[in-house]
C-alpha positions in Angstrom: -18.2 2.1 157.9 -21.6 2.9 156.6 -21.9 6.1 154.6 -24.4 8.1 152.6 -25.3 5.3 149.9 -25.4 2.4 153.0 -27.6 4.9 155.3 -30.0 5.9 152.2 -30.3 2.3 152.0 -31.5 1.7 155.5 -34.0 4.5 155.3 -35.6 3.2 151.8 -36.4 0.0 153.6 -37.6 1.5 156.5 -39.4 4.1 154.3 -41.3 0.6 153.4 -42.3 -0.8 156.7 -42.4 1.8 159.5 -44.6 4.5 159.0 -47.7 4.3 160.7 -46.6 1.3 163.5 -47.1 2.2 166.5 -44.1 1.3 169.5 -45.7 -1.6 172.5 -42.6 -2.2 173.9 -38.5 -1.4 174.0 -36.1 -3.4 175.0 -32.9 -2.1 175.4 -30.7 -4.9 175.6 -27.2 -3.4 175.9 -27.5 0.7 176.8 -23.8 1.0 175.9 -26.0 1.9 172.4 -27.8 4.8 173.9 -25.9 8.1 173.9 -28.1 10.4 175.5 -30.7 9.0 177.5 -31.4 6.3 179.8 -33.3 2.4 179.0 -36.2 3.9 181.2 -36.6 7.2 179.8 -36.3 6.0 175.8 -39.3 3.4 176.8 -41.3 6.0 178.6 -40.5 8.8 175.7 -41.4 5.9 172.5 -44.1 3.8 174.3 -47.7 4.5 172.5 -46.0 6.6 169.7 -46.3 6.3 165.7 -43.8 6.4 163.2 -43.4 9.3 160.6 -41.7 9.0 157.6 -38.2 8.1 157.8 -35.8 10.7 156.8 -31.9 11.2 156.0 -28.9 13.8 156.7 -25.4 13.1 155.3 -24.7 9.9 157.6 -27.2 10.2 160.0 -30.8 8.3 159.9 -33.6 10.1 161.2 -37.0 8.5 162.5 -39.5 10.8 163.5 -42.8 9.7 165.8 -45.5 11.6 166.5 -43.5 12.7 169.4 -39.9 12.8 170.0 -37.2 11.7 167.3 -34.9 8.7 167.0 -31.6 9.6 165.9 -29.3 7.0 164.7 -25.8 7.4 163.9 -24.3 3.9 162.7 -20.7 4.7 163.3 -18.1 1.4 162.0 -20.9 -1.1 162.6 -24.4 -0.4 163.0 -27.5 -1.4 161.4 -30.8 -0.2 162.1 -33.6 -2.7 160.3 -37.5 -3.9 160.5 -38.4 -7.2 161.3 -41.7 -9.2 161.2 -40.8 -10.0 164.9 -40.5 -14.1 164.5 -37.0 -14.0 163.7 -34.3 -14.3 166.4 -31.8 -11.2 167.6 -28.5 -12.2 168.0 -26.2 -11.0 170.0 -25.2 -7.9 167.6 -28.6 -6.6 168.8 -28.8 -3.7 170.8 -32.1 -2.4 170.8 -35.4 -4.1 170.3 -38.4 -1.5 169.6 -41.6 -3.8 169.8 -44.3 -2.5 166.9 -47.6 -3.0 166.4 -46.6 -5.2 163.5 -43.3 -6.6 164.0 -39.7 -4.8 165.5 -37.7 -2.1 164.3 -34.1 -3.8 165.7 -30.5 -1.9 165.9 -27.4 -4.3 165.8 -23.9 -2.6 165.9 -20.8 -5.3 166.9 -18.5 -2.1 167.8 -21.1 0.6 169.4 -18.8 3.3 168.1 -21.9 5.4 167.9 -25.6 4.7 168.0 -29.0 6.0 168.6 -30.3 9.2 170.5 -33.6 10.6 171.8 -34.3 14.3 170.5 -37.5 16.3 171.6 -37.4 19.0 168.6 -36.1 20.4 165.6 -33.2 22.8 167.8 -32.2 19.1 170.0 -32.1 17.6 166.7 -29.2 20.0 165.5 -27.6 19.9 168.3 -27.5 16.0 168.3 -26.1 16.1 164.8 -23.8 19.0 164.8 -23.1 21.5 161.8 -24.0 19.7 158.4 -23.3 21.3 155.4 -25.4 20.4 152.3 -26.7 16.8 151.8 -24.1 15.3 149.0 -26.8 13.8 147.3 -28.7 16.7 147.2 -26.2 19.5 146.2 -26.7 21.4 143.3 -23.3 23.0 141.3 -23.7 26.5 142.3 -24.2 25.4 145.8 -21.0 23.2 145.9 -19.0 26.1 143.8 -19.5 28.1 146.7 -19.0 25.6 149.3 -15.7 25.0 148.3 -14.9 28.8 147.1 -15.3 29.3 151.2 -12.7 26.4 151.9 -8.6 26.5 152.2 -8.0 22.8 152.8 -7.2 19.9 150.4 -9.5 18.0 149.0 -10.1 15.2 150.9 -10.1 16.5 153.9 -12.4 19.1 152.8 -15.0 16.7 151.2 -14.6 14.7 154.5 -15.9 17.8 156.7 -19.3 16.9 157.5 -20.1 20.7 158.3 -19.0 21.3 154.6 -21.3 18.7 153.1 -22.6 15.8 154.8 -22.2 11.9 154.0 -18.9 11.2 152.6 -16.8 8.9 154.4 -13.6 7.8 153.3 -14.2 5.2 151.0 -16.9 7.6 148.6 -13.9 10.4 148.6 -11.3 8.4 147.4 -13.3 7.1 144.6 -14.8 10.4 143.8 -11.5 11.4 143.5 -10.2 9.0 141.4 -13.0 8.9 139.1 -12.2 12.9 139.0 -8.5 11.9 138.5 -7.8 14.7 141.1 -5.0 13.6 143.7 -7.1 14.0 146.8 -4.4 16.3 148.7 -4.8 19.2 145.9 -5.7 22.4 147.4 -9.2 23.4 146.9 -7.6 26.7 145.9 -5.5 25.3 143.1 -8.9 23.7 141.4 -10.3 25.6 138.6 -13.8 25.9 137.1 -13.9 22.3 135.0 -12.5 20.6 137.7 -14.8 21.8 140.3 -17.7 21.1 137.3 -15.7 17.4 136.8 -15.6 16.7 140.5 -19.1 17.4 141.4 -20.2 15.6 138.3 -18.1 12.4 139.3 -19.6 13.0 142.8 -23.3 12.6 141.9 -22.8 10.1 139.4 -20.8 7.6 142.1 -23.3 8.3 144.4 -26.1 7.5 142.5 -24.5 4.0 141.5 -23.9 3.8 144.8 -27.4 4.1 146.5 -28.5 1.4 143.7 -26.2 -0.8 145.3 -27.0 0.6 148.9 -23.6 0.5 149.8 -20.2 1.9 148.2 -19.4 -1.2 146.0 -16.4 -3.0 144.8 -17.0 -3.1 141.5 -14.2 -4.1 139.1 -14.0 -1.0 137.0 -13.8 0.8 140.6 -10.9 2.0 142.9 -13.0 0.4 145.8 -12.6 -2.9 143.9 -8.9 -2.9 143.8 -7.9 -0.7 147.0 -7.9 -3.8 149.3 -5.5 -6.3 147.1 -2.4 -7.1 148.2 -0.9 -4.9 145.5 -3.5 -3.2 143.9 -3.0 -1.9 140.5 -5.2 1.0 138.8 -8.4 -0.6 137.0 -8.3 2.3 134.6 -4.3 2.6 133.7 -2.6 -0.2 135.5 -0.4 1.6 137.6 0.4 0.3 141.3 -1.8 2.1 143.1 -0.1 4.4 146.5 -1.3 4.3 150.0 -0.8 7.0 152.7 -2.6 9.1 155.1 -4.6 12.0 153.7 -6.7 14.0 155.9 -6.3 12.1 158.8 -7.3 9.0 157.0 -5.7 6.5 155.0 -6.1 7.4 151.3 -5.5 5.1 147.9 -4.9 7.0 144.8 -3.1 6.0 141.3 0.1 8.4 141.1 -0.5 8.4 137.5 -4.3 9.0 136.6 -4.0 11.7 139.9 -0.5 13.1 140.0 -0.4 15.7 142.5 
């Protein structure tokens, strides 16, 4: 599932090709993509429009025109991307937004999610939801109190998107791990250090990870050894445990995180 590092990623290349175009033509070639509007109304709404900056909020891409705003949301699967147009779309594309210089495309195999049409700042929220602070953004005294306000574990409370936006569940079990804080603890049990340790741990994965553009499976990583048949700790060696945590299924080493 793309998260914040994969989504940066898409909107850094973007960032390179799309402002300034100007839409021709959309094709919508599967509307099981669109989530709140209609093949005719997108066209009519992008058609003769230009591209803004590209711009990012926890998971979700945002393209700005000089009129209403693209909202993508890539779910399990999707991937928004510029093309010079001479290329072929397969049939993992969904939407084909003809530019004055080349496509902007959207391919998602699954269409868990996808794109949306807002006219404003106010549709944009409501599109999105609540989003807490960007997690590459957030400072320590913001992310003290963020957490201060919570009663939740861990996991489930970095997972919140309305408590701070663009961790999935691949970034918090690594932050965690990195941490070496089992991702069940109660936010209430952490003390000052840890709360410094894990917000440390959290920008410093992140940043890796938006080199990489995705969360990566390096060897020194828990996301390099979480998918083995029976994955050991990269750091101590211990067999690593596997169970649901927050509603999602969660890999942590029982004895770098005891609980």
């Amino acid at each position: 599932m793309p998260e914040l590092p994969d989504v940066e990623g898409f909107r850094r290349r973007l960032t390179n090709t799309l402002p300034g175009r100007r839409v021709r033509h959309v094709e919508v070639r599967d509307a099981g993509v669109l989530r709140n509007t209609s093949p005719q109304s997108l066209g009519r709404a992008l058609r003769g429009r230009r591209f803004d900056m590209p711009g990012r909020h926890g998971k979700w891409l945002i393209l700005p025109t000089d009129g209403p705003t693209i909202l993508v949301h890539s779910g399990m699967t999707g991937h928004p991307y510029y093309t010079s147009g001479t290329e072929p779309a397969d049939g993992r594309v969904r939407l084909v937004v003809t530019l004055d210089r080349g496509d902007l495309r959207y391919a998602d195999l699954r269409k868990l999610r996808g794109v949306w049409l807002a006219t404003g700042d106010d549709d944009v929220a409501r599109v999105t939801g609540p989003q807490g602070p960007d997690a590459l953004d957030i400072d320590l005294p913001t992310f003290r109190d963020v957490l201060s306000a919570r009663r939740g574990g861990l996991k489930a409370t970095l997972l919140n998107q309305s408590v701070i936006a663009g961790l999935g569940n691949l970034l918090t079990d690594e932050i965690c791990w990195q941490a070496r804080l089992h991702p069940s603890r109660a936010i209430t049990g952490l003390d000052g250090d840890e709360v410094m340790r894990m917000h440390a741990t959290m920008r410093r994965v992140l940043r890796t990870a938006v080199r990489h553009g995705c969360v990566p499976a390096l060897p020194q990583w828990l996301t390099g050894a979480r998918d083995e048949p029976d994955p050991t700790c990269p750091r101590c060696g211990a067999r690593l445990r596997r169970g649901r945590i927050g509603g999602r299924t969660s890999v942590w080493c029982p004895r770098c995180q005891p609980g």
